[in-house]
C-alpha positions in Angstrom: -63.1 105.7 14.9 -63.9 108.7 12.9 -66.7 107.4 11.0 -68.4 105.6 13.9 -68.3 108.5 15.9 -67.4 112.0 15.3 -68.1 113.2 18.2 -66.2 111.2 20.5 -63.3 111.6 17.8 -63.5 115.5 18.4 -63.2 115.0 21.9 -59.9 112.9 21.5 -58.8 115.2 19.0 -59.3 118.3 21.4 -57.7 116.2 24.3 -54.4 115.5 22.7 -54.1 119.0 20.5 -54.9 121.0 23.3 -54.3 119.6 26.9 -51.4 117.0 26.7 -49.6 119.7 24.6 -50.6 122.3 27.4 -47.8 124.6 29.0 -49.5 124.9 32.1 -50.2 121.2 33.3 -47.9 118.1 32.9 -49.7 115.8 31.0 -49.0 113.2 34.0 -50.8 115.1 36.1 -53.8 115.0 34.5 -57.3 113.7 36.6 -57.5 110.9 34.2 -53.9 110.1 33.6 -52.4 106.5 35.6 -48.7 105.3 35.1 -48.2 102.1 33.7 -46.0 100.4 36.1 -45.2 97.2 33.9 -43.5 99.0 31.2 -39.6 99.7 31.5 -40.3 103.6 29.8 -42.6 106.1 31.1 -45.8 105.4 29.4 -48.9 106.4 30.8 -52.2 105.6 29.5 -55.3 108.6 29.4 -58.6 107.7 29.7 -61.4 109.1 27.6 -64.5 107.4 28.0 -64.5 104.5 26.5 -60.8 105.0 24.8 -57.4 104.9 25.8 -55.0 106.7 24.5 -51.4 105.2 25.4 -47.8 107.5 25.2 -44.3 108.0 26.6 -43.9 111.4 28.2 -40.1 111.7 27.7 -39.2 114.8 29.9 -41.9 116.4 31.9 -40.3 119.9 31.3 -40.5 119.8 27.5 -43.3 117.4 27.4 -42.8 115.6 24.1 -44.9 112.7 24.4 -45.1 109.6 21.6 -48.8 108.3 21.2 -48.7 104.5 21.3 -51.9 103.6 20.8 -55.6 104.9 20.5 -58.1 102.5 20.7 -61.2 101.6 22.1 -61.4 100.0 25.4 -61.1 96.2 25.2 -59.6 93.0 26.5 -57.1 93.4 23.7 -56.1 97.3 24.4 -53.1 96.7 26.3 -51.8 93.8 24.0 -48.7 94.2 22.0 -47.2 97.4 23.5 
């Protein structure tokens, strides 16, 4: 990803380091944030343009979250989780 484009790379980068890791906002209630019903955990999948990036938000109040998955937006993105 990083090599075919740095910039959108920086913008993931900035995304996960500085607002799902944010004090002030649950990560859940992020604009581009959507639950993903068909799981039996709390994953939720972030959309940054044409990536997704796929985690478990454990407990809203400490908000450790597990990233899954970063890739780019395909017919195969949701595959194998």
């Amino acid at each position: 990803m990083a090599k075919n484009n740095p910039k959108q790379f920086k913008v993931i980068d900035k995304f996960i380091f500085i607002q799902l890791r944010s004090e002030e906002e649950c990560p859940c209630t992020l604009p581009n944030a959507k639950h993903l019903n068909s799981f039996d955990d709390n994953r939720y999948r972030w959309r940054l343009d044409d990536y997704r990036i796929i985690g478990i938000v454990q407990n809203n109040e400490f908000k450790i979250i597990h990233i899954i998955k970063i890739s780019k937006r395909d017919e195969s993105t949701y595959k194998g989780l």
